[in-house]
C-alpha positions in Angstrom: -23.4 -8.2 -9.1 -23.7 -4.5 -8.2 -22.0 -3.4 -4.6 -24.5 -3.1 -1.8 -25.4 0.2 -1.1 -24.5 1.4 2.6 -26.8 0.6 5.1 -28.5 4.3 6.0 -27.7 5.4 9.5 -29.1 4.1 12.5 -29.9 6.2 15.6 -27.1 8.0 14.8 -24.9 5.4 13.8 -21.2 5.6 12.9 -18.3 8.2 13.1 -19.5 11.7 12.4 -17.8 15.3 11.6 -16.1 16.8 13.5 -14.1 13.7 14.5 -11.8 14.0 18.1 -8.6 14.9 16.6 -6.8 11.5 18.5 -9.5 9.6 16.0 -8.4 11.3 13.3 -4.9 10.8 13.7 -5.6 6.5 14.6 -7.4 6.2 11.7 -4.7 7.6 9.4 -2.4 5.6 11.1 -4.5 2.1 10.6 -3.9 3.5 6.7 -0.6 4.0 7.3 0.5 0.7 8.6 -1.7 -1.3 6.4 0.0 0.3 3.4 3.6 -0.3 5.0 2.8 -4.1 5.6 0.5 -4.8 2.5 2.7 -4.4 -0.6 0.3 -6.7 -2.3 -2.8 -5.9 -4.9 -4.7 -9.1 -4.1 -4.4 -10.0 -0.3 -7.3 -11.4 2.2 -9.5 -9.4 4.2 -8.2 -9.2 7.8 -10.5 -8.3 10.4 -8.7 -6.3 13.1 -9.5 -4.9 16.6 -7.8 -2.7 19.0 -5.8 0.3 18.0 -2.9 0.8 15.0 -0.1 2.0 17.2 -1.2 -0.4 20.5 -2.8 -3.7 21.1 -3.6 -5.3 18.2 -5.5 -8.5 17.4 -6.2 -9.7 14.2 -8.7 -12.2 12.1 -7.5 -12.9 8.4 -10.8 -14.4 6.3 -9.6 -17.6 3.8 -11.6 -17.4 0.6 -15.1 -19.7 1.3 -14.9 -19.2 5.2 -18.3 -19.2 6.3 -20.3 -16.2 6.1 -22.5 -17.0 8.9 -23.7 -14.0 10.8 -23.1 -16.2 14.4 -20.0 -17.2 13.2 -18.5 -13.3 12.6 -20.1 -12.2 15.7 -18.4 -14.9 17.8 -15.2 -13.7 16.1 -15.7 -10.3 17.0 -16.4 -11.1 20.4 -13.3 -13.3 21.0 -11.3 -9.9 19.4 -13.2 -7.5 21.5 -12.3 -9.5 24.5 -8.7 -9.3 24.2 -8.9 -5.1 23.3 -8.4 -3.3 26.8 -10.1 0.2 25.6 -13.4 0.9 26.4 -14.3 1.9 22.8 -12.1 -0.3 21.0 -12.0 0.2 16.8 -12.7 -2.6 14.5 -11.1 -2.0 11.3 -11.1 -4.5 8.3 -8.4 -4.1 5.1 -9.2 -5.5 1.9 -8.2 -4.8 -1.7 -10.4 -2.5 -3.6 -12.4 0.5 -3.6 -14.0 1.4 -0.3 -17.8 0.8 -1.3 -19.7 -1.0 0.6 -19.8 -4.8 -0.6 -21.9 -7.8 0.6 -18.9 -9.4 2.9 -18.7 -5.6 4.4 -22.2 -5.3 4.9 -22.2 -9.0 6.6 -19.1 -7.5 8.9 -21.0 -4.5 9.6 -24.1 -6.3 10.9 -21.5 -8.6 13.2 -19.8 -5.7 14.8 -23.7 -4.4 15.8 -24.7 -7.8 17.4 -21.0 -7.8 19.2 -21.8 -4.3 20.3 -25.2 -5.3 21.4 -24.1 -8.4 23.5 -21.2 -6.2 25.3 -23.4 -3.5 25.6 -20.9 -0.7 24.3 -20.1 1.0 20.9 -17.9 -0.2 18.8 -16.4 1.8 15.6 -15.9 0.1 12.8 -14.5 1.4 9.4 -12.9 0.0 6.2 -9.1 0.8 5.4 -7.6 0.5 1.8 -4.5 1.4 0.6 -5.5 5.4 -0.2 -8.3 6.1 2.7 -10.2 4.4 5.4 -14.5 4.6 5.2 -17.2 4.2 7.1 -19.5 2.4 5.9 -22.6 2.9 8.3 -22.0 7.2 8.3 -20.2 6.7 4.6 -17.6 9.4 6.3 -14.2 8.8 4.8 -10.7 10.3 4.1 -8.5 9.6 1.5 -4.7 10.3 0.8 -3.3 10.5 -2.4 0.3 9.7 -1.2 0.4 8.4 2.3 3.7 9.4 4.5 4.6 8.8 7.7 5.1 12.3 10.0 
């Protein structure tokens, strides 16, 4: 089966250029440390929420959990509860190339019903091992060789 394409923009959605520089520099980071603690090819999608270098909470996804959209929203919400920003990031690693698939595009419509229900935005973008995506704006960066600084 073909990868979904992104879901087109709505109102606005998503992270657009030119990004606050402290963004910039979290979102390399989220790279950074899932390349440092994912030596692994094949690893499960973990659904995380906070910031890289902060508070952290995380939701690692077992092959056949359900795909519900109630079920990923009341995850997000449990995650977003415990995240003491106001604009909190929700971030989710998988192997693979950063195109938008079906379980992204399920994750993406989750993170808009959280939003909705707390009544704030909420970023969310995909991290691999060479870049991080977003895949409402489709903005992304990628690293060829990713160091720390």
């Amino acid at each position: 089966m073909p990868p979904t394409p992104p879901p087109s923009p709505v109102d606005g959605e998503g992270l657009h250029e030119p990004l606050p520089r402290e963004l910039e520099r979290t979102l390399r980071l989220a790279v950074l440390r899932h390349v440092e603690s994912e030596p692994r090819r094949r690893h499960p999608t973990v659904v995380h929420v906070g910031l890289p270098d902060d508070h952290e909470s995380v939701f690692a996804c077992a092959p056949g959990d359900p795909a519900d959209l109630g079920v990923r929203t009341d995850v997000l919400l449990a995650l977003l509860a415990r995240a003491p920003q106001d604009r909190p990031l929700v971030w989710i690693t998988r192997p693979g190339e950063l195109v938008t698939q079906d379980d992204d595009a399920c994750w993406v419509a989750a993170t808009r019903a959280a939003a909705g229900e707390l009544g704030r935005r909420v970023e969310l973008v995909l991290v691999g091992r060479h870049g991080w995506r977003d895949p409402r704006s489709d903005l992304s960066r990628t690293w060829k060789r990713l160091r720390p600084r």
